[in-house]
N, CA, C and O atoms as CSV, one atom per row, in Angstrom:
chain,resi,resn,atom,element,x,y,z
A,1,UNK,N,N,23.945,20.339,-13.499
A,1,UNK,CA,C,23.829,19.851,-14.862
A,1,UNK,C,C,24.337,18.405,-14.916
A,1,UNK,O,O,25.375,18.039,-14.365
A,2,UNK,N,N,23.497,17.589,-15.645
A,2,UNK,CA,C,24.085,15.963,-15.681
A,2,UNK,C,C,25.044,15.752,-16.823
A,2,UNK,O,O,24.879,16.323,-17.901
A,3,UNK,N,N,26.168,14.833,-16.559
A,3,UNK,CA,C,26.959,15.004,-17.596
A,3,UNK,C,C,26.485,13.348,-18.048
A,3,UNK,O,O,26.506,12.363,-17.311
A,4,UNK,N,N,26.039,13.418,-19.579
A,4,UNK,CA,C,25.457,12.103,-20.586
A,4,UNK,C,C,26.328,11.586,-21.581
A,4,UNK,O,O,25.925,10.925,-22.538
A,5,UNK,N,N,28.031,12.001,-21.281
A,5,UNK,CA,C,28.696,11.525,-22.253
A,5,UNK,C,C,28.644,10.086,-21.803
A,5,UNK,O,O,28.375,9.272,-22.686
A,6,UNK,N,N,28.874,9.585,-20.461
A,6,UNK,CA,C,28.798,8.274,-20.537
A,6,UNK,C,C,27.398,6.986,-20.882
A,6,UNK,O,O,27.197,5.775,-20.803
A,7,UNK,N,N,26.793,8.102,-21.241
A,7,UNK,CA,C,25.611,7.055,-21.498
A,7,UNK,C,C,25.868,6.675,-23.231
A,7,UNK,O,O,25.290,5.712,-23.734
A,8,UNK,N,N,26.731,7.497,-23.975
A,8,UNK,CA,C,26.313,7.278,-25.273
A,8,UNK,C,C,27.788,6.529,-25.879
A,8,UNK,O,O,28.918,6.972,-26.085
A,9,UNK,N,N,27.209,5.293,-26.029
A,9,UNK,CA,C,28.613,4.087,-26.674
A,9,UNK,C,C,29.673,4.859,-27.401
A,9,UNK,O,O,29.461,6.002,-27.807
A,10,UNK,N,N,30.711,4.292,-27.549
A,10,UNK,CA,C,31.486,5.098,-28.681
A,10,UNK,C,C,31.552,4.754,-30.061
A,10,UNK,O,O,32.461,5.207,-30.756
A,11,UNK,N,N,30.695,4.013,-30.519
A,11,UNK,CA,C,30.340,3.598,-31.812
A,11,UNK,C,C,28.983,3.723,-32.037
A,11,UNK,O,O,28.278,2.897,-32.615
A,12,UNK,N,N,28.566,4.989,-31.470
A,12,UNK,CA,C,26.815,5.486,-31.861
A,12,UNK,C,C,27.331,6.071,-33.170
A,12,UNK,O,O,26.441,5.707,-33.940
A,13,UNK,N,N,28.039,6.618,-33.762
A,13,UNK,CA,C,28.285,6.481,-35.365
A,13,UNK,C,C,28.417,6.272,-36.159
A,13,UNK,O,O,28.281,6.864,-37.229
A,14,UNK,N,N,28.871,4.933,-35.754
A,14,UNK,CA,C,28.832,3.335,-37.265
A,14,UNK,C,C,27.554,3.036,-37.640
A,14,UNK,O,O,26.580,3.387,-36.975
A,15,UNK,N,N,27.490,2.458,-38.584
A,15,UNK,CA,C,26.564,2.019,-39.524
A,15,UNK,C,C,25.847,0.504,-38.352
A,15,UNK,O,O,26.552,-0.347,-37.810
A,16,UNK,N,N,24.483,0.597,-38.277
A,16,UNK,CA,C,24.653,-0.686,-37.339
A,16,UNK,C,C,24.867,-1.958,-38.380
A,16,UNK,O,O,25.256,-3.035,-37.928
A,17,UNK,N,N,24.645,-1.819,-39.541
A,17,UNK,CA,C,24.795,-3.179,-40.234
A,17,UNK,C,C,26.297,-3.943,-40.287
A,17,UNK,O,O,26.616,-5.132,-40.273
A,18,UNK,N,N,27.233,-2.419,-40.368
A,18,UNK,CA,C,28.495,-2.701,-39.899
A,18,UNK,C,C,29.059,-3.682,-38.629
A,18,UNK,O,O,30.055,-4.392,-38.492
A,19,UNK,N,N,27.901,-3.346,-37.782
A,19,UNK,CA,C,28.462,-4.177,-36.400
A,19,UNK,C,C,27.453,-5.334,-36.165
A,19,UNK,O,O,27.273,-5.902,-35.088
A,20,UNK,N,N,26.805,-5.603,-37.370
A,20,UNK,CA,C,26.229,-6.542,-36.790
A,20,UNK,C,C,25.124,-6.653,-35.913
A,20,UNK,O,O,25.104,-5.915,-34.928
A,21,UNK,N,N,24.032,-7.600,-36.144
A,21,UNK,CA,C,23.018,-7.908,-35.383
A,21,UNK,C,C,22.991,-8.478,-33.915
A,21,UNK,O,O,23.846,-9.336,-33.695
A,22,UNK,N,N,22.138,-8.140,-32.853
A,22,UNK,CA,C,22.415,-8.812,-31.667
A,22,UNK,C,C,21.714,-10.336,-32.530
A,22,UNK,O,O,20.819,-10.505,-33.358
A,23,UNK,N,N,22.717,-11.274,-31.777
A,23,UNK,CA,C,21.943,-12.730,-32.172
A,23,UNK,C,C,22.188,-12.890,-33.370
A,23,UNK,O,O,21.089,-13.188,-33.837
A,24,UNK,N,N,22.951,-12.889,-34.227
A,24,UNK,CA,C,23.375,-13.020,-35.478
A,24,UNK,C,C,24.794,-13.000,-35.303
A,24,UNK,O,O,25.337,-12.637,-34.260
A,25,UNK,N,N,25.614,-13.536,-36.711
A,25,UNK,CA,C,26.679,-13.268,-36.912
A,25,UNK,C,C,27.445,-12.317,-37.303
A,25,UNK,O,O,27.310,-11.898,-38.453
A,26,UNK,N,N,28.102,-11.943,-36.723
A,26,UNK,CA,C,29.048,-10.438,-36.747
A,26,UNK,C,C,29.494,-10.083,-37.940
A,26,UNK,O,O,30.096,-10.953,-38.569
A,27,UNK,N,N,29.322,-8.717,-38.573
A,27,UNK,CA,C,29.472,-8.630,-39.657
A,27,UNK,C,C,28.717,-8.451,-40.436
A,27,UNK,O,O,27.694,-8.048,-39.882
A,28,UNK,N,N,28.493,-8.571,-42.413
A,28,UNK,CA,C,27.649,-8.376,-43.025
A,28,UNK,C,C,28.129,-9.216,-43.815
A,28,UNK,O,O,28.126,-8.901,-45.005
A,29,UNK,N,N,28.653,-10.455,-43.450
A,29,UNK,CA,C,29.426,-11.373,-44.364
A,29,UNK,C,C,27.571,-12.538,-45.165
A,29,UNK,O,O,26.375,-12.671,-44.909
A,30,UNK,N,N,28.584,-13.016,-46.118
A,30,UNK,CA,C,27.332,-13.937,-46.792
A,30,UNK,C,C,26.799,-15.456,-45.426
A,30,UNK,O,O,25.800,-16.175,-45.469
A,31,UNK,N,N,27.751,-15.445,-44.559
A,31,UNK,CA,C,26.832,-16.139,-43.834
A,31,UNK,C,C,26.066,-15.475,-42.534
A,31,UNK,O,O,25.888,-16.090,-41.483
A,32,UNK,N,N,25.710,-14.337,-42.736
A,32,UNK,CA,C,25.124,-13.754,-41.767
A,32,UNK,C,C,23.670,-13.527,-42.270
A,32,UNK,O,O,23.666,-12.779,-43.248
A,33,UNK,N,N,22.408,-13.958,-41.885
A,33,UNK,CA,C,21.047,-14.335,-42.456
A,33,UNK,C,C,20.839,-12.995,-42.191
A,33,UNK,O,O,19.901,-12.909,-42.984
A,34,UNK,N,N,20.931,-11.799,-41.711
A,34,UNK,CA,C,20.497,-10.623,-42.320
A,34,UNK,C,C,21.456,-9.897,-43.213
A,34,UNK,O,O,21.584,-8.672,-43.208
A,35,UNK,N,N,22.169,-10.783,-44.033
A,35,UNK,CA,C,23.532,-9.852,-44.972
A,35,UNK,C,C,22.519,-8.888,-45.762
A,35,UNK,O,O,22.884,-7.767,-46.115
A,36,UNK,N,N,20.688,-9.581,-46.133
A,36,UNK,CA,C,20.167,-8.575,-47.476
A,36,UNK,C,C,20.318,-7.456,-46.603
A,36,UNK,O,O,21.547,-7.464,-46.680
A,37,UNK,N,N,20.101,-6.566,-45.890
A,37,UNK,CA,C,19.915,-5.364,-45.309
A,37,UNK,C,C,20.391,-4.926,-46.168
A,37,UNK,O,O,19.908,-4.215,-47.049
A,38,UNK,N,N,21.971,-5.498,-45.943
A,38,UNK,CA,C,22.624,-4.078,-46.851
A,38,UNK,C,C,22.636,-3.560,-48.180
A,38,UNK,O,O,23.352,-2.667,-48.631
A,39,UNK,N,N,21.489,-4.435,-48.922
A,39,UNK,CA,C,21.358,-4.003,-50.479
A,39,UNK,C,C,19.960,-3.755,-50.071
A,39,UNK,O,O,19.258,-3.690,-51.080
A,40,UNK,N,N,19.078,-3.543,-48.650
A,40,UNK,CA,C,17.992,-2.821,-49.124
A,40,UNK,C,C,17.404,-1.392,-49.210
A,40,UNK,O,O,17.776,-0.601,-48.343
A,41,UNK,N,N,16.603,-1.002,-50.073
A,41,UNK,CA,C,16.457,0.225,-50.243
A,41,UNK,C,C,15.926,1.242,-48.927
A,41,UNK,O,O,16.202,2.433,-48.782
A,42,UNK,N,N,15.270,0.570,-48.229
A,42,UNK,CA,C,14.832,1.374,-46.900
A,42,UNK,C,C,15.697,2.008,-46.168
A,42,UNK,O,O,15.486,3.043,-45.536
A,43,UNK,N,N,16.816,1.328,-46.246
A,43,UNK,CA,C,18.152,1.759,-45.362
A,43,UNK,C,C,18.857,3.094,-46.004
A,43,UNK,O,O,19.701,3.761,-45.404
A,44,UNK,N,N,18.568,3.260,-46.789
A,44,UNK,CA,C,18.441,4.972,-47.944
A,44,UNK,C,C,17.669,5.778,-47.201
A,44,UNK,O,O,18.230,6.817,-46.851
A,45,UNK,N,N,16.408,5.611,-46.799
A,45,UNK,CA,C,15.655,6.673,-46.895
A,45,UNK,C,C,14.979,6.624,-45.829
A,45,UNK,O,O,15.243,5.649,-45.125
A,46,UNK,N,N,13.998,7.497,-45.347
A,46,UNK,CA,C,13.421,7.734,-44.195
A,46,UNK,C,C,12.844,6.229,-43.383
A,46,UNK,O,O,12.113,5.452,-43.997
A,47,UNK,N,N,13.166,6.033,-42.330
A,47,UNK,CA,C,12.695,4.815,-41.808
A,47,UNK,C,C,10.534,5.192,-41.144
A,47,UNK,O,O,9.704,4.413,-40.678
A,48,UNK,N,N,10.463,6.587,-41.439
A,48,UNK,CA,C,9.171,7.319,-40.853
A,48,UNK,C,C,8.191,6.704,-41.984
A,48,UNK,O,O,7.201,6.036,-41.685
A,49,UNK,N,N,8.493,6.940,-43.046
A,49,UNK,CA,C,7.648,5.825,-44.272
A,49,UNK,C,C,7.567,5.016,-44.472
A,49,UNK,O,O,6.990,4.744,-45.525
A,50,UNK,N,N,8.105,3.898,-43.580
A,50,UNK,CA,C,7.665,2.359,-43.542
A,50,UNK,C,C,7.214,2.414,-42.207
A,50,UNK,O,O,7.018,1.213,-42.020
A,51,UNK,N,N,6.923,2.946,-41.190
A,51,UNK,CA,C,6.244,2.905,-39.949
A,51,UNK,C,C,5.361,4.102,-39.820
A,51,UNK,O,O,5.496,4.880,-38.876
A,52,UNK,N,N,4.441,4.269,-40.771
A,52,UNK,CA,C,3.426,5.059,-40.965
A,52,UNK,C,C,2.381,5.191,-39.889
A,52,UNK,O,O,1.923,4.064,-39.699
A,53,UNK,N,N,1.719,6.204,-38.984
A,53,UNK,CA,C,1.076,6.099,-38.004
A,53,UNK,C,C,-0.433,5.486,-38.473
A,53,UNK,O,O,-0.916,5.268,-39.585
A,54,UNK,N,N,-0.848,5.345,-37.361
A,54,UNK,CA,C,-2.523,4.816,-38.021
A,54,UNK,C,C,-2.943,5.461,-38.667
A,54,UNK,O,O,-2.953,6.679,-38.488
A,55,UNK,N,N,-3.612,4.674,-39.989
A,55,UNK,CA,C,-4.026,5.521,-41.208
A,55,UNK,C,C,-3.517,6.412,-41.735
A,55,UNK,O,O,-4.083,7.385,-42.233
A,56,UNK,N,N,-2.338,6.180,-41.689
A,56,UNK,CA,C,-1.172,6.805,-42.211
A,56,UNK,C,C,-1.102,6.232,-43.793
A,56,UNK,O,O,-1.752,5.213,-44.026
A,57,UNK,N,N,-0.286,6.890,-44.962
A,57,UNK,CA,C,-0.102,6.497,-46.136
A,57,UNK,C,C,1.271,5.261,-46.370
A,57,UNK,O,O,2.417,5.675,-46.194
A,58,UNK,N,N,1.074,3.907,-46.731
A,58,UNK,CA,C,1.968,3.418,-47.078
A,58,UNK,C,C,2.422,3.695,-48.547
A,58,UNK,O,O,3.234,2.911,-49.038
A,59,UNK,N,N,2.056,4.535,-49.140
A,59,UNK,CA,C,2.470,4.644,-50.677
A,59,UNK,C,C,3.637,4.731,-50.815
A,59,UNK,O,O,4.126,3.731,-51.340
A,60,UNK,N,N,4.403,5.599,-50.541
A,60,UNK,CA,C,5.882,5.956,-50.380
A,60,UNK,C,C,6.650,4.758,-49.907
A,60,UNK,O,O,7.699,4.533,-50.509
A,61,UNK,N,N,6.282,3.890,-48.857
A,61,UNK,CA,C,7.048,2.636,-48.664
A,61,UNK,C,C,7.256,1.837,-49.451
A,61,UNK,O,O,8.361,1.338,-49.666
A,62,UNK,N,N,5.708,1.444,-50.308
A,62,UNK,CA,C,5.188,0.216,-51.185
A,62,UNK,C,C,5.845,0.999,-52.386
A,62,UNK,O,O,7.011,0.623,-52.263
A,63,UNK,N,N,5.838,1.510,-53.037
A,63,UNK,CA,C,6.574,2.406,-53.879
A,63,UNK,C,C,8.415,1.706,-53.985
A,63,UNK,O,O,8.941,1.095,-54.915
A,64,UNK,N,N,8.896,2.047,-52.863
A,64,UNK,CA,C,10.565,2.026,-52.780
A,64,UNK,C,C,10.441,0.054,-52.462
A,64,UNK,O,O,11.285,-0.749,-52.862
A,65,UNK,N,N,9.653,-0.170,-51.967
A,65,UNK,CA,C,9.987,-1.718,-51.781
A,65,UNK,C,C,9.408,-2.594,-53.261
A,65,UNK,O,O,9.508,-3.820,-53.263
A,66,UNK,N,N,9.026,-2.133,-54.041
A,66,UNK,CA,C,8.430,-2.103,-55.302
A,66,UNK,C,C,10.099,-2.558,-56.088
A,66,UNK,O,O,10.506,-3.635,-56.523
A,67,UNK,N,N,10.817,-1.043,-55.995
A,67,UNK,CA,C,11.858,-1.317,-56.524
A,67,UNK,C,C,13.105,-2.289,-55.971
A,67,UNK,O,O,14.076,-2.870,-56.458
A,68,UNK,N,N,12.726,-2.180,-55.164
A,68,UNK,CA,C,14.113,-3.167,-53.774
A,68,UNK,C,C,14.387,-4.708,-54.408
A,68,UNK,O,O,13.565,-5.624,-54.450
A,69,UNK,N,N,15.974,-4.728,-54.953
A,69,UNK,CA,C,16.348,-5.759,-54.904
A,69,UNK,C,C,16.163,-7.021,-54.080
A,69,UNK,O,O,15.970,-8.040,-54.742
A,70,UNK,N,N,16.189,-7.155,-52.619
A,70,UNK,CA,C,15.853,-7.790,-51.755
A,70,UNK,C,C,14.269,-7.948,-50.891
A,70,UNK,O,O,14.033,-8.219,-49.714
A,71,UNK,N,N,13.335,-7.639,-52.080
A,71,UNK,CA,C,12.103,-7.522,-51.251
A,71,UNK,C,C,11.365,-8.885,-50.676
A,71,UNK,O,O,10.546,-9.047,-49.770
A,72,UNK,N,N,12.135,-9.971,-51.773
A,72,UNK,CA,C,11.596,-11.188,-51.048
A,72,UNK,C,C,12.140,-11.489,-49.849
A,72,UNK,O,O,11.370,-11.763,-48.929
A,73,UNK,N,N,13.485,-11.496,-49.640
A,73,UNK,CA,C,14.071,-11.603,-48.196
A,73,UNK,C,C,13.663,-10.377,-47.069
A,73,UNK,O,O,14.425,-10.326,-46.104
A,74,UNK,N,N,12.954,-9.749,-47.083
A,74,UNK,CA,C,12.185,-8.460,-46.881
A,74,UNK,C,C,11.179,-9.723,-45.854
A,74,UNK,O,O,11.218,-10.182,-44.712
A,75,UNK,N,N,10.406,-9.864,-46.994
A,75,UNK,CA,C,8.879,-10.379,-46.660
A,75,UNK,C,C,9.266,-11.780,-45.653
A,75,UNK,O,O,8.671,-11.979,-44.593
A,76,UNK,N,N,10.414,-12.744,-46.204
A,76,UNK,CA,C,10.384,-13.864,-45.829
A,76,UNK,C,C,10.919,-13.657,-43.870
A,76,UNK,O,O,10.531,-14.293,-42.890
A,77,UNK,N,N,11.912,-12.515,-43.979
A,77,UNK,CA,C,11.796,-12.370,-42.802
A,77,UNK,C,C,11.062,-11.862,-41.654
A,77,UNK,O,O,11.330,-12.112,-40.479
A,78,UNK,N,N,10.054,-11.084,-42.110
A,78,UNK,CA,C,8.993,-10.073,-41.355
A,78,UNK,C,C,7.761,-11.169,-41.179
A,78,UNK,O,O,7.103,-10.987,-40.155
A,79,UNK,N,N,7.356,-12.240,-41.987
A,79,UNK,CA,C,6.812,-13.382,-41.608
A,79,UNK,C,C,7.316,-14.412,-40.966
A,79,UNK,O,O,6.458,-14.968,-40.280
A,80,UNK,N,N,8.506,-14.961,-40.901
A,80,UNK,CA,C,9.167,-16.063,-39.819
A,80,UNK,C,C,9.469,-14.999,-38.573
A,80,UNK,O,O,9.783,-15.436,-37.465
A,81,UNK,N,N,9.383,-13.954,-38.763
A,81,UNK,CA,C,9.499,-13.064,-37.203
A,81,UNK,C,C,8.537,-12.385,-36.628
A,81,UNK,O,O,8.729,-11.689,-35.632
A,82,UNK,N,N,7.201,-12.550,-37.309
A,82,UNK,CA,C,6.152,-12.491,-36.829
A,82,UNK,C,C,6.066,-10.843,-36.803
A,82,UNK,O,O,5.500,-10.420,-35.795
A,83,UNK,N,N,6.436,-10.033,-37.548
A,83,UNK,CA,C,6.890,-8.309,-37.498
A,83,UNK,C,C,5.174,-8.066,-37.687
A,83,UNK,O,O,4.368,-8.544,-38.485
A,84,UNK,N,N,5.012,-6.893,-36.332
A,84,UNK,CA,C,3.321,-6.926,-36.169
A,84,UNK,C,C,3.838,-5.180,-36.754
A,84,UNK,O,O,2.744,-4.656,-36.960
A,85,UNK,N,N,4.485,-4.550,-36.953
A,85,UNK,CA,C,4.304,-3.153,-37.333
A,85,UNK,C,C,5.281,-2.871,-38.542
A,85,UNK,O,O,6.236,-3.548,-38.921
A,86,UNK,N,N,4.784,-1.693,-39.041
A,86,UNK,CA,C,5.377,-1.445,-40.497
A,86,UNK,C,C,5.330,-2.321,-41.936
A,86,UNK,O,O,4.746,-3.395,-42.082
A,87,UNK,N,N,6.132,-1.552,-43.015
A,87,UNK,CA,C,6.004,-2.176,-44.132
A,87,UNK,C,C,7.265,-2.908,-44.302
A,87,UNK,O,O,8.360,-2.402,-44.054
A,88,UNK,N,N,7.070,-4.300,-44.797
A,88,UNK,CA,C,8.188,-5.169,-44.790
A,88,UNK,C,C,7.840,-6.003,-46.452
A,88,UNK,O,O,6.799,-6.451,-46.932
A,89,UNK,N,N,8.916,-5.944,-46.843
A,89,UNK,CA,C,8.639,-6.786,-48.576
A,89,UNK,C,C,7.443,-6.159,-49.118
A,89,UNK,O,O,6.798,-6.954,-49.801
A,90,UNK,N,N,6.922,-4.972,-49.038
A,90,UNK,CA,C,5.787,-4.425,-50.135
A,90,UNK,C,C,4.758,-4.337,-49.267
A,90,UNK,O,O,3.801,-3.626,-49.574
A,91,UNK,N,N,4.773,-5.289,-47.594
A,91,UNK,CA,C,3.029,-5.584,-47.595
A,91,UNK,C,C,3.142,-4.867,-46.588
A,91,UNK,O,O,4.206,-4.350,-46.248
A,92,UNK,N,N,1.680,-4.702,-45.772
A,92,UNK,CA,C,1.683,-3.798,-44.526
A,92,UNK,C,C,1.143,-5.141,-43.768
A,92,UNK,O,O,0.953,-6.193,-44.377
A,93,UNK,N,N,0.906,-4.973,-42.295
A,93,UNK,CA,C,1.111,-5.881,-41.198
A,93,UNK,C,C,-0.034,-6.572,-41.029
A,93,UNK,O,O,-0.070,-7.488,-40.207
A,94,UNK,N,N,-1.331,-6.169,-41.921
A,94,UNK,CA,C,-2.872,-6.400,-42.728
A,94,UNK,C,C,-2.800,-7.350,-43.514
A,94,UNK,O,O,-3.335,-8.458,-43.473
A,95,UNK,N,N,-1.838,-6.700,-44.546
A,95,UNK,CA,C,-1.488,-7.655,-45.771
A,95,UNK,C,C,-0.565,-8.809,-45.449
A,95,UNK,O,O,-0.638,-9.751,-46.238
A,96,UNK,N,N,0.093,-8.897,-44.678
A,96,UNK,CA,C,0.996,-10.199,-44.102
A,96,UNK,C,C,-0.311,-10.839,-43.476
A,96,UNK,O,O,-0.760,-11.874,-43.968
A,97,UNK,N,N,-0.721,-10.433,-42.754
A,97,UNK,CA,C,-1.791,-11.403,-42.309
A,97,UNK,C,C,-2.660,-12.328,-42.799
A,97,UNK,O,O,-2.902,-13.450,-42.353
A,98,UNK,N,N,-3.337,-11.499,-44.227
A,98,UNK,CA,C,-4.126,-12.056,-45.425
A,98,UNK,C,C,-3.268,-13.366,-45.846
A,98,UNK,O,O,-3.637,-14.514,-46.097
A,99,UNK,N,N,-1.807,-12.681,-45.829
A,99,UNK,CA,C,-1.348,-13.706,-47.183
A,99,UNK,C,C,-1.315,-14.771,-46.234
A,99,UNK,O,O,-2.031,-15.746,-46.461
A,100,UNK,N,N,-0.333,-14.741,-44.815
A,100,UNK,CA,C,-0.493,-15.875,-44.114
A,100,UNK,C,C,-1.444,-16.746,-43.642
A,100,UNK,O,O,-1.166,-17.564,-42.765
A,101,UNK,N,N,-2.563,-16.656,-44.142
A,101,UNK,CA,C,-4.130,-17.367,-44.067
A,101,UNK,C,C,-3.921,-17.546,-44.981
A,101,UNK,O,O,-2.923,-18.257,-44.858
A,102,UNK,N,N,-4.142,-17.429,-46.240
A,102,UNK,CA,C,-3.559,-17.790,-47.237
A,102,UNK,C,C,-2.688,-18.877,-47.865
A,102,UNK,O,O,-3.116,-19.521,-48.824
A,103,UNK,N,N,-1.042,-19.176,-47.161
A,103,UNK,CA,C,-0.626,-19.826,-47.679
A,103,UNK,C,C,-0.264,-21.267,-46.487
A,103,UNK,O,O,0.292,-22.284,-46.899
């Protein structure tokens, strides 16, 4: 039998926003450029409804990012990072595309 306690960190139970982004600043302080996370609504609820399989339903995503305090910092980052999957700020990875021809 293999023993896998050492494979699993000892802070696989914190919050990762708590510890911070790789490549970012430590923390969830106001100068850390992903601080919105932590007021967004996705981080509530199933992460399986914003990464909907092909032809899968985004309703349920577009729905909760509808209400999300932070949906513009949502969008602004999933476009300067070029995010090719899931729903980010309301749009799906279709609709980022449109708008970025677009603007």
């Amino acid at each position: 039998m293999t023993d896998y306690t050492n494979d699993v960190p000892a802070n696989w139970a914190i919050d990762p926003l708590r510890l911070g982004v790789l490549g970012a600043n430590t923390g969830v302080g106001d100068d850390n450029p992903l601080a919105w996370q932590a007021d967004s609504l996705c981080t509530q609820t199933d992460p399986e409804a914003f990464f909907p399989e092909k032809g899968g339903s985004t309703r349920d995503a577009k729905r909760i990012c509808a209400e999300c305090t932070v949906r513009t910092e949502c969008l602004e980052y999933a476009l300067a990072n070029d995010e090719r999957f899931g729903i980010w700020g309301g749009l799906s990875e279709r609709e980022r595309r449109k708008f970025r021809r677009r603007a």
